[in-house]
Chimera marker file (.cmm) of the C-alpha trace (Angstrom):
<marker_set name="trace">
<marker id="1" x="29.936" y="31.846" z="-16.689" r="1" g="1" b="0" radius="0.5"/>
<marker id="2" x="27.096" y="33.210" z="-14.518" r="1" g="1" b="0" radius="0.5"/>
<marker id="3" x="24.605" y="31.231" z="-16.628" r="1" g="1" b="0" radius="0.5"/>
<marker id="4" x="26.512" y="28.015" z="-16.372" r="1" g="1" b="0" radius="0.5"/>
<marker id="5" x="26.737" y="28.513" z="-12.193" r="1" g="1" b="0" radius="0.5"/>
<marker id="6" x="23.007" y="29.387" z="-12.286" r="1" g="1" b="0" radius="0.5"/>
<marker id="7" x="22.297" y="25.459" z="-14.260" r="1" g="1" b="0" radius="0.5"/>
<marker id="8" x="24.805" y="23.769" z="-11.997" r="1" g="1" b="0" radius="0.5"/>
<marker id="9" x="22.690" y="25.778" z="-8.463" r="1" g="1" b="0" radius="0.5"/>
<marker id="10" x="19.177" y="24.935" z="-10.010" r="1" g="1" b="0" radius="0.5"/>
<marker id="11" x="20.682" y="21.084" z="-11.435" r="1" g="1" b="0" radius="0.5"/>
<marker id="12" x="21.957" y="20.470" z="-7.537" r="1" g="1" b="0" radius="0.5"/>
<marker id="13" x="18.325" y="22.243" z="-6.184" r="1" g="1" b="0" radius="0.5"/>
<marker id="14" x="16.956" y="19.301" z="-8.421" r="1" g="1" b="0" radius="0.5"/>
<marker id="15" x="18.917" y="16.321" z="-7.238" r="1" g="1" b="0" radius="0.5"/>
<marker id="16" x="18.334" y="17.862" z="-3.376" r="1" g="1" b="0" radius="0.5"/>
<marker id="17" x="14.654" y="17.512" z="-3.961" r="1" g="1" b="0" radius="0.5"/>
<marker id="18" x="14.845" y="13.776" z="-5.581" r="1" g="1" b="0" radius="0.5"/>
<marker id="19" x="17.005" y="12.958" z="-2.522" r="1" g="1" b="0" radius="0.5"/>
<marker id="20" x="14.661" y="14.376" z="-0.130" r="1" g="1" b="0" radius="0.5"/>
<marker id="21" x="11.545" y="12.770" z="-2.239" r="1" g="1" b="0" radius="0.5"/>
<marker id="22" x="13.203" y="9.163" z="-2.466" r="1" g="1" b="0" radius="0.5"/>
<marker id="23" x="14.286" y="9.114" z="1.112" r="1" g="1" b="0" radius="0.5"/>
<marker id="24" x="10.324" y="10.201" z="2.668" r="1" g="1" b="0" radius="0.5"/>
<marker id="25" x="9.064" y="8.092" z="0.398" r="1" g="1" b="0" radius="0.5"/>
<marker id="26" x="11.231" y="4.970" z="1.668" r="1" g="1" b="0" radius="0.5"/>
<marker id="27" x="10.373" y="6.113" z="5.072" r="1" g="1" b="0" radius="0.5"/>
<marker id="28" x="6.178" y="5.750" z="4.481" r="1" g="1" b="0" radius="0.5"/>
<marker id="29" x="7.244" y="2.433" z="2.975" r="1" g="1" b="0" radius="0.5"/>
<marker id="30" x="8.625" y="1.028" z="5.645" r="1" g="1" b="0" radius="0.5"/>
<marker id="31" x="5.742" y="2.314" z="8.175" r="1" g="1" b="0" radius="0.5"/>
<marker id="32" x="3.141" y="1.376" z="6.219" r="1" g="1" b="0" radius="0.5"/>
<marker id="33" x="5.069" y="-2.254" z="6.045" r="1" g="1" b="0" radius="0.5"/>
<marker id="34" x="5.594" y="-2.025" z="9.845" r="1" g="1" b="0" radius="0.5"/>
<marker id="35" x="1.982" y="-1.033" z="10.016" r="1" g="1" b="0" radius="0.5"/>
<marker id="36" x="0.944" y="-4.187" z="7.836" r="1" g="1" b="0" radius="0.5"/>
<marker id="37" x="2.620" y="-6.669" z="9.885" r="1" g="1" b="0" radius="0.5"/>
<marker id="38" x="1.125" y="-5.425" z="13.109" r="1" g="1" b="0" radius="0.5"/>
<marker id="39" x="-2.196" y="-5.507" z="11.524" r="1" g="1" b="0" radius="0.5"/>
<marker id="40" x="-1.139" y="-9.286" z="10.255" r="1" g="1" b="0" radius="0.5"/>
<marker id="41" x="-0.819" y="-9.751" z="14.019" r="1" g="1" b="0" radius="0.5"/>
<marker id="42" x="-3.438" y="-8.544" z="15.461" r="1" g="1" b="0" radius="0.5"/>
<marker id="43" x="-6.179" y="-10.240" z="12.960" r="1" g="1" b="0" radius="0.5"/>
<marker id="44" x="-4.028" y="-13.278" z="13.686" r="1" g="1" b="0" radius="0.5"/>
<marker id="45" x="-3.254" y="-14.471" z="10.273" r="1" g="1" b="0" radius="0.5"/>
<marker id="46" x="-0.061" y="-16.861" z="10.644" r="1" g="1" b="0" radius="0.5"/>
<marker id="47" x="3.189" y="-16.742" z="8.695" r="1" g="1" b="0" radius="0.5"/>
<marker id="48" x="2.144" y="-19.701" z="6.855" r="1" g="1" b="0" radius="0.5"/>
<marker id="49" x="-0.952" y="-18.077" z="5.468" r="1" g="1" b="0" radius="0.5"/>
<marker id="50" x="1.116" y="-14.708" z="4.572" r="1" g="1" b="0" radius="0.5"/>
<marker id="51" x="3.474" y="-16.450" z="2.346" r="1" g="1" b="0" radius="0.5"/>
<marker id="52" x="0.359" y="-18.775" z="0.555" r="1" g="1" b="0" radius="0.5"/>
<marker id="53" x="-2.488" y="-17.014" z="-0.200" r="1" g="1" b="0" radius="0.5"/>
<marker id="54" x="-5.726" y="-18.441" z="-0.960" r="1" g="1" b="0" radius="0.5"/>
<marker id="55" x="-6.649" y="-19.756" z="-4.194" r="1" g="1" b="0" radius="0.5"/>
<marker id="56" x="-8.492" y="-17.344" z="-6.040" r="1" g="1" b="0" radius="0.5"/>
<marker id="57" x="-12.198" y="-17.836" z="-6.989" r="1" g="1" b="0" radius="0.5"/>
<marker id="58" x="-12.998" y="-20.179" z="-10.316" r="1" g="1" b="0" radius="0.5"/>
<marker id="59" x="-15.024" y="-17.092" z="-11.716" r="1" g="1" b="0" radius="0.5"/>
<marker id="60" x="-12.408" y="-14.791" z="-11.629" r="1" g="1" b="0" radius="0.5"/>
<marker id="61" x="-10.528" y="-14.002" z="-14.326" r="1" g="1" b="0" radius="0.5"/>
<marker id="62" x="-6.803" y="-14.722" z="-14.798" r="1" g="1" b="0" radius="0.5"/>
<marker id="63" x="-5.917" y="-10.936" z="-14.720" r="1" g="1" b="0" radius="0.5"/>
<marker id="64" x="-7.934" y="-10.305" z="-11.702" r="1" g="1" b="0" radius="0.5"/>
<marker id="65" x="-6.740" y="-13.863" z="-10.025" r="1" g="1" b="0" radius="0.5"/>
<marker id="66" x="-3.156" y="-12.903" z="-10.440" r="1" g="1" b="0" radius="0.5"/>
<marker id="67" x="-3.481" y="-9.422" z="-9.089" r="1" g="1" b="0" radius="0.5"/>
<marker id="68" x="-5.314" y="-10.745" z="-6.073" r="1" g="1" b="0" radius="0.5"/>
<marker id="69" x="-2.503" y="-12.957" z="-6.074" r="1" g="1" b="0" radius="0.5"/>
<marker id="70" x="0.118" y="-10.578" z="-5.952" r="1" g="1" b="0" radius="0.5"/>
<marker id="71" x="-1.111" y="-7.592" z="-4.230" r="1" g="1" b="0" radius="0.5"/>
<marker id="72" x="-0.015" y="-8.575" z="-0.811" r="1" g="1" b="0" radius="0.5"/>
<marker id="73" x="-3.307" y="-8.328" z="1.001" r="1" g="1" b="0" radius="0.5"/>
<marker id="74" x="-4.464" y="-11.319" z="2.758" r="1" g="1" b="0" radius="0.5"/>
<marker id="75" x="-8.117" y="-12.397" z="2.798" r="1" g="1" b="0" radius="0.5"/>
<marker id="76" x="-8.527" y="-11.813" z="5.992" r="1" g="1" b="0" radius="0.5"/>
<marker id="77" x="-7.558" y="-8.426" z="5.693" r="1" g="1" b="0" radius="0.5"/>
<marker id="78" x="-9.827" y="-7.944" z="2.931" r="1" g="1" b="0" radius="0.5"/>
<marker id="79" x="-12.968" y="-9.192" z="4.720" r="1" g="1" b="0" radius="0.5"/>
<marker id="80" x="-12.396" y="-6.564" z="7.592" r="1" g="1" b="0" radius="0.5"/>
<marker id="81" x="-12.249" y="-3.741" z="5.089" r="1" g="1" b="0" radius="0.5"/>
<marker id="82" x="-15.359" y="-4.784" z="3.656" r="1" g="1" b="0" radius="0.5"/>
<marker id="83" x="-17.094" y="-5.161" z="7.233" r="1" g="1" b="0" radius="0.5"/>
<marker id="84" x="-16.140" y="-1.371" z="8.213" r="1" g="1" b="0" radius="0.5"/>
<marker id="85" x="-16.590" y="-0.395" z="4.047" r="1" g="1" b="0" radius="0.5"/>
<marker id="86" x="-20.426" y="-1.836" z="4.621" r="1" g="1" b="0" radius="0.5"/>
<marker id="87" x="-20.613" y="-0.311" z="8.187" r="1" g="1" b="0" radius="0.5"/>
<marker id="88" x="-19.554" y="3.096" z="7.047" r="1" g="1" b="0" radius="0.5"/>
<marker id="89" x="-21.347" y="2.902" z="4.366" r="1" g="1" b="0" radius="0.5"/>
<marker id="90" x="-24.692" y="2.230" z="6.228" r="1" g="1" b="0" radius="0.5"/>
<marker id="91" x="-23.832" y="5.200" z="9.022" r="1" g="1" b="0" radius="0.5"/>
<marker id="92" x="-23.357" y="7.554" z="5.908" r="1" g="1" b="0" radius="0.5"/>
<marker id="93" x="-26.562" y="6.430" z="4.578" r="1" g="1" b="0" radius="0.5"/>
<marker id="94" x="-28.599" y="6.393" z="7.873" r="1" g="1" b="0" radius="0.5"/>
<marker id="95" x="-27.395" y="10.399" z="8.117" r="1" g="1" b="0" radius="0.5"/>
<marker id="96" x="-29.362" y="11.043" z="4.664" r="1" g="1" b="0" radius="0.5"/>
<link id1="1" id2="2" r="1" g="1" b="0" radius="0.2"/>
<link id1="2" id2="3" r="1" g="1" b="0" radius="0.2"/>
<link id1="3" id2="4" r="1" g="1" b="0" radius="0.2"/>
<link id1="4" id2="5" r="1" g="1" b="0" radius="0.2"/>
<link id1="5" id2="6" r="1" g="1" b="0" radius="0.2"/>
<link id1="6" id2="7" r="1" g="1" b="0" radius="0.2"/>
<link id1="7" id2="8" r="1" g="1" b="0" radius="0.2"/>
<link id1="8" id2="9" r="1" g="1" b="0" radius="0.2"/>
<link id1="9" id2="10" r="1" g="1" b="0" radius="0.2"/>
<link id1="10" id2="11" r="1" g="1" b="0" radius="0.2"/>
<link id1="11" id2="12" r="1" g="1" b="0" radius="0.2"/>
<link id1="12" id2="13" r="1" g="1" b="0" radius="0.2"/>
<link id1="13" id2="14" r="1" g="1" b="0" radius="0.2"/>
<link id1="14" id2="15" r="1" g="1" b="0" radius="0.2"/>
<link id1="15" id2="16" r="1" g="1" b="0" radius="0.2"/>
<link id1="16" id2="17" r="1" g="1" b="0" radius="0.2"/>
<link id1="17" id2="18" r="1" g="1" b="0" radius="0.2"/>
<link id1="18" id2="19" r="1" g="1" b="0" radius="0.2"/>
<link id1="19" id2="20" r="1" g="1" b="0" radius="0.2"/>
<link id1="20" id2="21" r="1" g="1" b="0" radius="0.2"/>
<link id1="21" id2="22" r="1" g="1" b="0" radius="0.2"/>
<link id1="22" id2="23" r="1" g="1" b="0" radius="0.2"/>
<link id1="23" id2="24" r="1" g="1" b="0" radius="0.2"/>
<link id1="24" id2="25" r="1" g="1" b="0" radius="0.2"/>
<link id1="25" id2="26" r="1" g="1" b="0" radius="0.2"/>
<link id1="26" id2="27" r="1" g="1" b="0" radius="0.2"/>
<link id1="27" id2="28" r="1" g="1" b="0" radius="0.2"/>
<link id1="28" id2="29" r="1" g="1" b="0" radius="0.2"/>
<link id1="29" id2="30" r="1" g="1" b="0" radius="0.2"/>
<link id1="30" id2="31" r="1" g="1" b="0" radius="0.2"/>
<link id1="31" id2="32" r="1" g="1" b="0" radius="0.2"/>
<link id1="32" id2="33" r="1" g="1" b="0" radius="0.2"/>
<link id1="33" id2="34" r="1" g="1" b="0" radius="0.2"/>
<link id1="34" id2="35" r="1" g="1" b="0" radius="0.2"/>
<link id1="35" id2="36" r="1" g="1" b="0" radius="0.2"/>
<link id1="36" id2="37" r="1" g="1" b="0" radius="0.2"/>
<link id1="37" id2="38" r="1" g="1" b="0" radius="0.2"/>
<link id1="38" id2="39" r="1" g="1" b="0" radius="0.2"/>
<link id1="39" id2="40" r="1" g="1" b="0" radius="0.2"/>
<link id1="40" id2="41" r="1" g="1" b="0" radius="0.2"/>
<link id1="41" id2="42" r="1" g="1" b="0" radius="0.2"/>
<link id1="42" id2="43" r="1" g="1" b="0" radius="0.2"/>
<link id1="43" id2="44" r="1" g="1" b="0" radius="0.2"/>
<link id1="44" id2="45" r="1" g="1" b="0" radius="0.2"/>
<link id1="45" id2="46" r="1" g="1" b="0" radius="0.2"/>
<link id1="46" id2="47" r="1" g="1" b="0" radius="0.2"/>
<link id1="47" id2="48" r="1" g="1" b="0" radius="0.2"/>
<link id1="48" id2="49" r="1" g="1" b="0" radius="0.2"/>
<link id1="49" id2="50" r="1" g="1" b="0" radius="0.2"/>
<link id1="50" id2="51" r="1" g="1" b="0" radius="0.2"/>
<link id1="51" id2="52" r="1" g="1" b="0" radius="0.2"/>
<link id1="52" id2="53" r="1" g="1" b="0" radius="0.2"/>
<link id1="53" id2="54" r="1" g="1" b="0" radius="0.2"/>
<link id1="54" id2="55" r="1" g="1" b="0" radius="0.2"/>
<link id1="55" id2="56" r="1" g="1" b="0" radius="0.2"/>
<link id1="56" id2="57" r="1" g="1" b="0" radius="0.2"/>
<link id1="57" id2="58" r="1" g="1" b="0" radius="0.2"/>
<link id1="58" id2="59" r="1" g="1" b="0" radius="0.2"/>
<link id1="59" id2="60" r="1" g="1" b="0" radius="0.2"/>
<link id1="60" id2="61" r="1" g="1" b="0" radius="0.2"/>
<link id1="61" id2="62" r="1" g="1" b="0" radius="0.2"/>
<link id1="62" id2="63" r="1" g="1" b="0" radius="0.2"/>
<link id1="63" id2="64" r="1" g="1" b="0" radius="0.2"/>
<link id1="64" id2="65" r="1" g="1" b="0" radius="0.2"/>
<link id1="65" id2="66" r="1" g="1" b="0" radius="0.2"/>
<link id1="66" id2="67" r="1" g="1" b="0" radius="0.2"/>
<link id1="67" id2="68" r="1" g="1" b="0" radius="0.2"/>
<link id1="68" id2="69" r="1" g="1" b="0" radius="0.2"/>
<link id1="69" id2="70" r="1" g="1" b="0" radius="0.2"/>
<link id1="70" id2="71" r="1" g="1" b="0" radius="0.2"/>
<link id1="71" id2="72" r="1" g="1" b="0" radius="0.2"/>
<link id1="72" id2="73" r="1" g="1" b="0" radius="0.2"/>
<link id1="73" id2="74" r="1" g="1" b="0" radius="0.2"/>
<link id1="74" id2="75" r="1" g="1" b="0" radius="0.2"/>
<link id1="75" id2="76" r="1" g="1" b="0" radius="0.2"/>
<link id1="76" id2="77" r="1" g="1" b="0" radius="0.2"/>
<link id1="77" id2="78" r="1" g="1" b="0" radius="0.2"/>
<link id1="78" id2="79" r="1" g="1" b="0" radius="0.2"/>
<link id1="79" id2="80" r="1" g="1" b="0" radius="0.2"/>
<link id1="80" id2="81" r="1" g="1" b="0" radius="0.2"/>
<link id1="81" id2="82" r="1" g="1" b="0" radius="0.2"/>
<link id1="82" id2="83" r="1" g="1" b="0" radius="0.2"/>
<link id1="83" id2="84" r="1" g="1" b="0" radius="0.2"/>
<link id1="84" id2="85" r="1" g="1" b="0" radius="0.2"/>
<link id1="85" id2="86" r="1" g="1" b="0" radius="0.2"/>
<link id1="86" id2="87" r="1" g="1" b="0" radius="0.2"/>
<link id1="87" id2="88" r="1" g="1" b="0" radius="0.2"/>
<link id1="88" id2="89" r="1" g="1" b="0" radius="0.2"/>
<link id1="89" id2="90" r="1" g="1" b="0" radius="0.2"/>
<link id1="90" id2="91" r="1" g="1" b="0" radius="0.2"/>
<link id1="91" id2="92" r="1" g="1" b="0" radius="0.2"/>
<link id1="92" id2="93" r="1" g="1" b="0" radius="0.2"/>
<link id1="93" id2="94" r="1" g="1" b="0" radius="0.2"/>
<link id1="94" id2="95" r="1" g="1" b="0" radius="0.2"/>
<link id1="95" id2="96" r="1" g="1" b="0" radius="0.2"/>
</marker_set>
């Protein structure tokens, strides 16, 4: 009997965790979605361009075109991360 009660405590000690896991982790999803859509706003991309993104390059390949696709950053955002990505990296460099 004790061993049975001690599997049911540590079983329920599991699901508690899950719980707690699945509910922070739908939390910093829905910031970091929050967070996306003010950054939408403030690079100005429109509604029309978040729901049709670009055309991917003719060099690409299909498997890189149709994660580009579907990865739900927009080009726009993608150019400013490689501006501060280059800018970084020169300031790191400059401090060598």
């Amino acid at each position: 009997l004790a061993h049975a009660l001690y599997q049911h405590d540590a079983a329920c000690r599991v699901i508690s965790r899950l719980i707690k896991e699945r509910d922070e982790a739908r939390q910093a999803l829905a910031m970091t979605q929050e967070k996306l859509v003010d950054f939408k706003d403030k690079l100005g991309v429109s509604e029309a361009a978040a729901l049709q993104p670009e055309a991917p390059a003719a060099t690409a390949s299909n498997e890189y075109a149709y994660e580009q696709e579907n990865c739900g950053i927009y080009p726009e955002l993608i150019e400013k991360m490689n501006e501060v990505s280059g800018a970084l990296f020169n300031e790191r460099k400059a401090r060598q």
